[in-house]
C-alpha positions as CSV (number, residue, x, y, z in Angstrom):
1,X,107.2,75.3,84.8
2,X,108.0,71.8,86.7
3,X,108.5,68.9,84.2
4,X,104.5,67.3,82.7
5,X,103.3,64.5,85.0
6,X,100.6,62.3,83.7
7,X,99.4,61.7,86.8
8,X,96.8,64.5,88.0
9,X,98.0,65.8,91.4
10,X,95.7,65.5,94.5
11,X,93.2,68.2,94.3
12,X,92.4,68.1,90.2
13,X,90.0,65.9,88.7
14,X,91.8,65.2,85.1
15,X,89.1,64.5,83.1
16,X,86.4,66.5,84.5
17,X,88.7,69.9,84.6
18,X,90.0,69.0,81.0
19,X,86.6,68.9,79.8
20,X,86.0,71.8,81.6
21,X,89.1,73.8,79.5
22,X,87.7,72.8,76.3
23,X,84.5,74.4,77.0
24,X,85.6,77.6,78.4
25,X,89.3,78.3,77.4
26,X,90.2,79.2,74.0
27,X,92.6,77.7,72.6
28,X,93.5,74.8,74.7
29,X,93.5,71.8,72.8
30,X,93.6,68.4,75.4
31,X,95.4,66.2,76.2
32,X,96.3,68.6,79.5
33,X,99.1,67.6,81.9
34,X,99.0,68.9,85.6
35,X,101.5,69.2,88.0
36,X,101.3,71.0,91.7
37,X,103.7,74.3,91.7
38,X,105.9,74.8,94.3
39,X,105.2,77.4,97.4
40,X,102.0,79.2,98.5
41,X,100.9,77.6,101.9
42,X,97.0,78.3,101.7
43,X,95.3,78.2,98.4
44,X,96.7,75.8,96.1
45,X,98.2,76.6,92.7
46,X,99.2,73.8,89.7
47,X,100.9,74.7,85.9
48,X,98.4,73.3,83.1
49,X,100.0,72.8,80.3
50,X,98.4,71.4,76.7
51,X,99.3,69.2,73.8
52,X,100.2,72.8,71.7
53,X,102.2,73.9,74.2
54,X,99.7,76.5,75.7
55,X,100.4,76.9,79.6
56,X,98.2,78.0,82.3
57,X,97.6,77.9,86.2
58,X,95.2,76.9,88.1
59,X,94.0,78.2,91.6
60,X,92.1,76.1,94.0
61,X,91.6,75.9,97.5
62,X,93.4,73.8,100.1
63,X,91.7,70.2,99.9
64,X,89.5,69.6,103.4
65,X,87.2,72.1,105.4
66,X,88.7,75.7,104.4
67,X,88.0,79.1,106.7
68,X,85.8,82.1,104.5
69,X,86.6,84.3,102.5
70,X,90.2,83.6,102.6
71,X,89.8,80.4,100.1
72,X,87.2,82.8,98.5
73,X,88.4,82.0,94.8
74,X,85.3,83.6,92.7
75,X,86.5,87.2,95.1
76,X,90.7,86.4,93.8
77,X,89.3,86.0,89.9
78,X,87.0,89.1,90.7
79,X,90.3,91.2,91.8
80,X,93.0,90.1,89.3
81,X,90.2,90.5,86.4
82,X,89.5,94.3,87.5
83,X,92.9,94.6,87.8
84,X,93.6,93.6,84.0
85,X,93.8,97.1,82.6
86,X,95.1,99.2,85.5
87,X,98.6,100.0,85.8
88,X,99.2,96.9,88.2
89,X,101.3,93.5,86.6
90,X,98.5,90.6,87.2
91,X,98.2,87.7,85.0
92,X,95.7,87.6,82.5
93,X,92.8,85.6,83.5
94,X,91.4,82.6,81.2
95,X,87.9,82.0,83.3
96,X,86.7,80.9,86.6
97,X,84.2,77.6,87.6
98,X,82.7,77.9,90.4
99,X,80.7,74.3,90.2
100,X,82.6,72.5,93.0
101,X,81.6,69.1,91.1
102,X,84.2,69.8,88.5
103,X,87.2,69.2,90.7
104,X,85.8,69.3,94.0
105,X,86.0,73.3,95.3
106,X,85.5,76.1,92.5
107,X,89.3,77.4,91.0
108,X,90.0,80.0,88.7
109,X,92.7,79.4,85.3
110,X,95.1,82.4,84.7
111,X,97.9,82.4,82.2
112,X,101.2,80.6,82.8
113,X,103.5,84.1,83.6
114,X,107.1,82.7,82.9
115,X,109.7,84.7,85.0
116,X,111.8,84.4,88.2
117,X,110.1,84.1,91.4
118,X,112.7,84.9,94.3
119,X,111.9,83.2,97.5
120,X,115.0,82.0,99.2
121,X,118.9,83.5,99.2
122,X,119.7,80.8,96.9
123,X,117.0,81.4,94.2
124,X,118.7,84.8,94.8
125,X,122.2,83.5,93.7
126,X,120.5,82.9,90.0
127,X,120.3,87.1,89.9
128,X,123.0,89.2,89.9
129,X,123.9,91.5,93.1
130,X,124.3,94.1,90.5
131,X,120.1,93.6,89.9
132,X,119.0,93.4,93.5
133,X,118.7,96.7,94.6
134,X,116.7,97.3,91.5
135,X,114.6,94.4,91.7
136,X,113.6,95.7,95.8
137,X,112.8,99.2,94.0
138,X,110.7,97.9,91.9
139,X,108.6,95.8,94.0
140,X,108.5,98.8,96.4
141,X,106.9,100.8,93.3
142,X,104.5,98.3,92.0
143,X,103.1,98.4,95.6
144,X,102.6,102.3,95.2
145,X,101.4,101.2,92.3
146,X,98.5,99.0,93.9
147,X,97.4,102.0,96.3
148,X,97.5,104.3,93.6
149,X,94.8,102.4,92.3
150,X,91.0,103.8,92.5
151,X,88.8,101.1,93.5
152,X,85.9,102.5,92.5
153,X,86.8,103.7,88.9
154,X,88.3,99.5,88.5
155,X,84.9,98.2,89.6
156,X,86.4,96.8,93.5
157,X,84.4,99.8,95.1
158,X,82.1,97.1,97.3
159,X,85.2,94.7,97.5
160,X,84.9,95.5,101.2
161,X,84.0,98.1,103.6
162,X,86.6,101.3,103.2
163,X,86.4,102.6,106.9
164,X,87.6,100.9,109.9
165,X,89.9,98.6,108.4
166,X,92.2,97.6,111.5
167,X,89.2,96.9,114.0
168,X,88.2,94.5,111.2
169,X,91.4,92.7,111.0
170,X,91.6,92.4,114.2
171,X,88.2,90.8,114.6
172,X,88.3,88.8,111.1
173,X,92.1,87.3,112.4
174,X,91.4,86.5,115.9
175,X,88.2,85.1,115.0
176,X,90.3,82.6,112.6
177,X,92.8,82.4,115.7
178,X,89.8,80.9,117.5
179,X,88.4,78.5,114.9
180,X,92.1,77.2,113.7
181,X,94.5,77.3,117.0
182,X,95.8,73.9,118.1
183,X,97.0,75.3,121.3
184,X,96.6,77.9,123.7
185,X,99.1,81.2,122.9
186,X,98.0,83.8,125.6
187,X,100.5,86.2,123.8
188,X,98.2,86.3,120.6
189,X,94.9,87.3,122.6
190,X,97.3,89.9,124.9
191,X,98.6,91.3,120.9
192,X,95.3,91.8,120.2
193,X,93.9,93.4,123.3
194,X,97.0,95.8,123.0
195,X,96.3,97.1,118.9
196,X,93.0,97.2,119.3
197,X,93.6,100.1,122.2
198,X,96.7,101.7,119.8
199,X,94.1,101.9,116.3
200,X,95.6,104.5,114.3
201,X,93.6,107.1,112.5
202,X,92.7,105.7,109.1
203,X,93.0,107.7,106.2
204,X,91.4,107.2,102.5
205,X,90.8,103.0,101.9
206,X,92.7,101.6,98.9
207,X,93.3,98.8,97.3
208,X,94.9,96.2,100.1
209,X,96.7,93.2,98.7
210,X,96.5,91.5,101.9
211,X,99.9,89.3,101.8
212,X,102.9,91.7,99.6
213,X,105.9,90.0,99.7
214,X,109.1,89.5,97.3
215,X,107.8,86.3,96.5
216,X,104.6,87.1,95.8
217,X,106.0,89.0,92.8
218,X,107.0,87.5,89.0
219,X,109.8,89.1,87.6
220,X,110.1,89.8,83.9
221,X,113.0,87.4,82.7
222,X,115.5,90.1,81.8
223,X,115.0,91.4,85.4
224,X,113.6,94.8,84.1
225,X,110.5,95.0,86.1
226,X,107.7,93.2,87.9
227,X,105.9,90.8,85.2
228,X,103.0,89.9,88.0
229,X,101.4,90.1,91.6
230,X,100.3,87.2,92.8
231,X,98.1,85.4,95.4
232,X,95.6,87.8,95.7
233,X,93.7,86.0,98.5
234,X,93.2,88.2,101.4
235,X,92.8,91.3,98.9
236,X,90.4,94.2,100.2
237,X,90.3,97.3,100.6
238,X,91.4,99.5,103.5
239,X,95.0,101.2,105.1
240,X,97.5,101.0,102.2
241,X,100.1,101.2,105.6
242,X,99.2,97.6,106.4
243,X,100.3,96.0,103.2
244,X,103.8,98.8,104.2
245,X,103.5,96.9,107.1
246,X,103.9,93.6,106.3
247,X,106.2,93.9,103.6
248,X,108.2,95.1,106.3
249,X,108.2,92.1,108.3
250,X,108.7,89.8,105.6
251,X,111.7,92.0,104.4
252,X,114.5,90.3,106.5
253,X,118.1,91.5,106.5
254,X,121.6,89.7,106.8
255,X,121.6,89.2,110.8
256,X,118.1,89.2,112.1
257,X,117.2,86.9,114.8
258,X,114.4,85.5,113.7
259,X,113.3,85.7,110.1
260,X,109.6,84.7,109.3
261,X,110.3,83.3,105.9
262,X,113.8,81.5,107.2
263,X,116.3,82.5,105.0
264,X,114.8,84.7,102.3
265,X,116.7,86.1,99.0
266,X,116.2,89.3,100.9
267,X,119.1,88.9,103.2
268,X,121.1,88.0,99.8
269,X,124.2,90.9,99.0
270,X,122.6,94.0,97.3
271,X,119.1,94.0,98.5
272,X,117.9,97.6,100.2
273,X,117.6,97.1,103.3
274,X,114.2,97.8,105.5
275,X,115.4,101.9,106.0
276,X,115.1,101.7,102.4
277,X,112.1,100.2,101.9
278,X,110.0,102.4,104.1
279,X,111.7,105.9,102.3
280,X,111.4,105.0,98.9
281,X,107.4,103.9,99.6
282,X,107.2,107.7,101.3
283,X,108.5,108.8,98.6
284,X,107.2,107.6,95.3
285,X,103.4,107.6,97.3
286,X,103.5,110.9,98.9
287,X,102.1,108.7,102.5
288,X,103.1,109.9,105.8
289,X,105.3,106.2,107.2
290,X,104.7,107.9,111.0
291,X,101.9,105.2,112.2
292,X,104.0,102.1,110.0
293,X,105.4,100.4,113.0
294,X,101.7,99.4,114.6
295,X,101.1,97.9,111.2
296,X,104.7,96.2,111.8
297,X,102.9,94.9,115.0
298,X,99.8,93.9,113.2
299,X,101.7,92.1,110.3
300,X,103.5,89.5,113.0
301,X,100.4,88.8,114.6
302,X,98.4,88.1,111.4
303,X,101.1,86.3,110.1
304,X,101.1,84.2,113.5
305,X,97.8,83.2,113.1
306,X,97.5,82.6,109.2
307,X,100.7,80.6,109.6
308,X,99.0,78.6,113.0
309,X,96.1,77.6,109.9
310,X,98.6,76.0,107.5
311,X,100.1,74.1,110.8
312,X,96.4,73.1,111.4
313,X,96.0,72.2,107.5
314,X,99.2,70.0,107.1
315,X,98.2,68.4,110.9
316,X,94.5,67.3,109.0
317,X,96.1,66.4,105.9
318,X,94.4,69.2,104.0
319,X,97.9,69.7,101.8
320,X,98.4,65.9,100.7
321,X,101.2,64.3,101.3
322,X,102.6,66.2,104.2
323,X,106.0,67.7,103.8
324,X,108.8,67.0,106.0
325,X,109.4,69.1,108.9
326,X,106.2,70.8,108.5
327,X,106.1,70.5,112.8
328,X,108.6,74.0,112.5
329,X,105.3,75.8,111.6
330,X,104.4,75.3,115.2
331,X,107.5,76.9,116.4
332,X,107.6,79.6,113.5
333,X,103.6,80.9,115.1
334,X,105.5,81.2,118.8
335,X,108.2,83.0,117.4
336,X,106.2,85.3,115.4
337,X,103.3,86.2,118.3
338,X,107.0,87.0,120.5
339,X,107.7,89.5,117.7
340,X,104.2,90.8,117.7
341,X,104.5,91.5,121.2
342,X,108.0,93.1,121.1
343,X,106.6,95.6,118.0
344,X,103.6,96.4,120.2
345,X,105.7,96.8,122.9
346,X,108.1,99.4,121.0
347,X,104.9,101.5,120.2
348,X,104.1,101.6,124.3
349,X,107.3,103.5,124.5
């Protein structure tokens, strides 16, 4: 975790949330020191640490107006606490406050997982080629992992409907499209029209994290396997392929055009490549990858639209102090709705 700060980041009342920790987490003995951690571009996440040494983080949503269930943090605690004893890495959980006077929105307090996170080619470099192949197997098998799950016998059985996942996305996203858009993108309403007439047959709902990535993963600090999932936001449950889906397109190789997260430690020496990915998730989960590439399709145009939110976000402020070059984020959605349209054009052939 980032070096103590003794000034409370935006978004965390000091006092009121350090009363709040004495109260409800055991063990945590105040003074507490906050600090905002790096990435995530919806809800916000800051490292707690306490006067002992104890470490935690804390989950929150963005600061200003936020969009349903989405910033949902009481359904994120639910998850990641059902979650504690199944055979899925999650973080343990240390208690949830819903009472938005605390700190201003409800957050939830998990402990502090200590452990690599890989989200660029150069926080690649600190891993050894040697490890990468391994480390891409094993987030390919902690996602099998996740759908192998039962929701019903974890207690996420009414976590959301089971049947008709895709026509829900598709109305859940473009209706977001609608409320968040700061432009017009015809391409994004033509993406839609086209998957909602190419809706593959669904087959038995899982578990869905909702937003799988590399990066989205903790690594153990020898490398030796997944120590945590993370950012379970947009969990539900549904069509296991669309987390397949959009693992895929996050999943960028040495060459590609256009890469969605710009130069991910995916594209780093030793990593499988996409080929890989889909035949060693068809493998390890028995699932039939024939139907994967209109959940490719599906992936660029969510990701278009969740990513035209955090443009909206950063353009109202909702993030702080706004981060240079956040304007890319406009550019990034165009790309990514192009990308939609060329998957969903591939499936018309």
């Amino acid at each position: 975790m980032a070096e103590q700060t003794t000034e409370a980041p935006e978004g965390i009342d000091a006092a009121n949330v350090e009363a709040w920790f004495e109260s409800n987490v055991p063990g945590a003995e105040p003074p507490l020191s906050f600090e905002r951690i790096s990435g995530g571009r919806s809800n916000l996440t800051f490292g707690v640490r306490d006067s002992a040494g104890g470490s935690w983080a804390l989950r929150r949503p963005p600061l200003g107006e936020r969009l349903g269930s989405a910033h949902d943090m009481g359904r994120e605690h639910r998850v990641i606490s059902a979650l504690q004893d199944a055979p899925v890495p999650v973080p343990p959980v240390a208690g949830f406050c819903e009472d938005e006077s605390v700190s201003g929105a409800p957050f939830y307090v998990m402990g502090f997982v200590e452990g690599p996170i890989l989200r660029s080619a150069e926080d690649a470099r600190a891993v050894g080629e040697a490890d990468r192949a391994a480390i891409g197997e094993r987030v390919v098998d902690t996602l099998v992992a996740i759908h192998s799950v039962d929701p019903d016998a974890v207690g996420l059985g009414e976590l959301g409907r089971k049947e008709a996942y895709v026509e829900r996305q598709l109305k859940r996203w473009h209706g977001q499209w609608e409320k968040s858009k700061t432009r017009e993108l015809g391409l994004v309403d033509d993406v839609h029209r086209r998957l909602a007439a190419a809706i593959p047959e669904q087959g038995p709902a899982t578990i869905v994290h909702g937003d799988y990535r590399l990066d989205n993963v903790i690594l153990r600090p020898d490398l030796s396997d997944v120590a945590a999932v993370v950012d379970w936001e947009l969990c539900t449950l549904g069509d296991p392929l669309a987390d397949v889906g959009l693992l895929l397109v996050y999943w960028s190789e040495p060459g590609d055009d256009f890469m969605p997260l710009f130069a991910p430690a995916t594209i780093a020496p030793g990593f499988i490549s996409r080929e890989q990915v889909k035949a060693r998730y068809a493998e390890r989960s028995g699932r039939d990858l024939a139907q994967v590439d209109f959940f490719v399709a599906l992936g660029y145009w969510k990701l278009a639209i969740i990513l035209e939110g955090v443009y909206a976000r950063y353009s109202g402020g909702q993030y702080g102090k706004t981060e240079e070059g956040f304007e890319e984020f406009a550019k990034i959605v165009e790309r990514l709705a192009e990308a939609a349209g060329q998957a969903v054009g591939r499936l018309d052939g």
